[in-house]
C-alpha positions as CSV (number, residue, x, y, z in Angstrom):
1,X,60.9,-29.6,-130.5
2,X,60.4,-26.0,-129.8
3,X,62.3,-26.2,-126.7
4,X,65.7,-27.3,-129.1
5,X,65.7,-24.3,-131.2
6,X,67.5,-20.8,-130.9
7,X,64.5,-19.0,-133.0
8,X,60.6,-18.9,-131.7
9,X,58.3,-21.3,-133.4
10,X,55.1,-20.7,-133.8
11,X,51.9,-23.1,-133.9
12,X,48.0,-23.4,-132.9
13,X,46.7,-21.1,-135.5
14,X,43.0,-20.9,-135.6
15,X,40.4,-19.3,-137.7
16,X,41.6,-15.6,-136.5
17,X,44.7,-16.1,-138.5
18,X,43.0,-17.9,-141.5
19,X,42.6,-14.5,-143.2
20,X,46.1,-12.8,-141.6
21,X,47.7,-15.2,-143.8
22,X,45.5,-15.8,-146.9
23,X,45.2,-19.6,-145.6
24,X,42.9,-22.4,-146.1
25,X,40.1,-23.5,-143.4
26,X,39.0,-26.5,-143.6
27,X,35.5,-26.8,-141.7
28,X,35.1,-30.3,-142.0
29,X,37.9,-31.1,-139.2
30,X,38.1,-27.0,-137.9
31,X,42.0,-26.5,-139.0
32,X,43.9,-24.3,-140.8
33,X,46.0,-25.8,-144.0
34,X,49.4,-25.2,-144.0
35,X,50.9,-22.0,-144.8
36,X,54.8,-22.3,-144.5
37,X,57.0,-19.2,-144.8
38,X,60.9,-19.0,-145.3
39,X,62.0,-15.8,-143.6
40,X,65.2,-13.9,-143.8
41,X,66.9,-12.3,-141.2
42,X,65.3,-8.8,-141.7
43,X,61.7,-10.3,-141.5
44,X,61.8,-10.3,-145.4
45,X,59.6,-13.6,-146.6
46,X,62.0,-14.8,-149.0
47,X,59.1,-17.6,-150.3
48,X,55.7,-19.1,-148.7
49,X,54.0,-22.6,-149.3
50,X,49.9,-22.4,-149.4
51,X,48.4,-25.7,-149.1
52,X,44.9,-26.6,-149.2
53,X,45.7,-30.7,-148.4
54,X,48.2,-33.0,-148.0
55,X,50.6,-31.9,-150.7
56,X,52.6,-29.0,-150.9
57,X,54.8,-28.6,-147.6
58,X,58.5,-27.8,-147.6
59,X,60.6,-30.5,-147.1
60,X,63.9,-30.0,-144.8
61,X,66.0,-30.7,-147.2
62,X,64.5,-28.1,-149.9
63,X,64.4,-25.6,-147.4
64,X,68.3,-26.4,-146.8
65,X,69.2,-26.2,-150.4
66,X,67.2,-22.9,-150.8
67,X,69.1,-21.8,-147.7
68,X,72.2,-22.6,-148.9
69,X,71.7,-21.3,-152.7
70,X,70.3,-17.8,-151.2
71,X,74.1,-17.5,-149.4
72,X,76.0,-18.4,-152.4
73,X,74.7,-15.8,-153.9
74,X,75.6,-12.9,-151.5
């Protein structure tokens, strides 16, 4: 998926980042939770997602409408 966008994705966080980010380790299975971050285009984060299981992550479509929203209002 990586390879079909114009912006650089990042993945394979480990416990080094864990703290970087103010993320949750989970030691049972050695992962960090999620920690999603929408980013404007002066490296402003605009709004971040902190999960510590399986709920919490940003939907495409939420993303989109927040997307969209932040431009109407410029």
């Amino acid at each position: 998926m990586a390879n079909d966008v114009s912006f650089p994705v990042g993945f394979g966080a480990g416990e080094e980042h864990r703290d970087l980010l103010g993320s949750w380790w989970e030691d049972r299975r050695g992962l960090i939770q999620p920690s999603e971050f929408i980013i404007d285009n002066t490296g402003k984060v605009i709004t971040s997602s902190y999960s510590s299981g399986p709920i919490g992550r940003f939907e495409a479509q939420d993303v989109i409408k927040m997307a969209n929203f932040l431009e109407s209002k410029k």
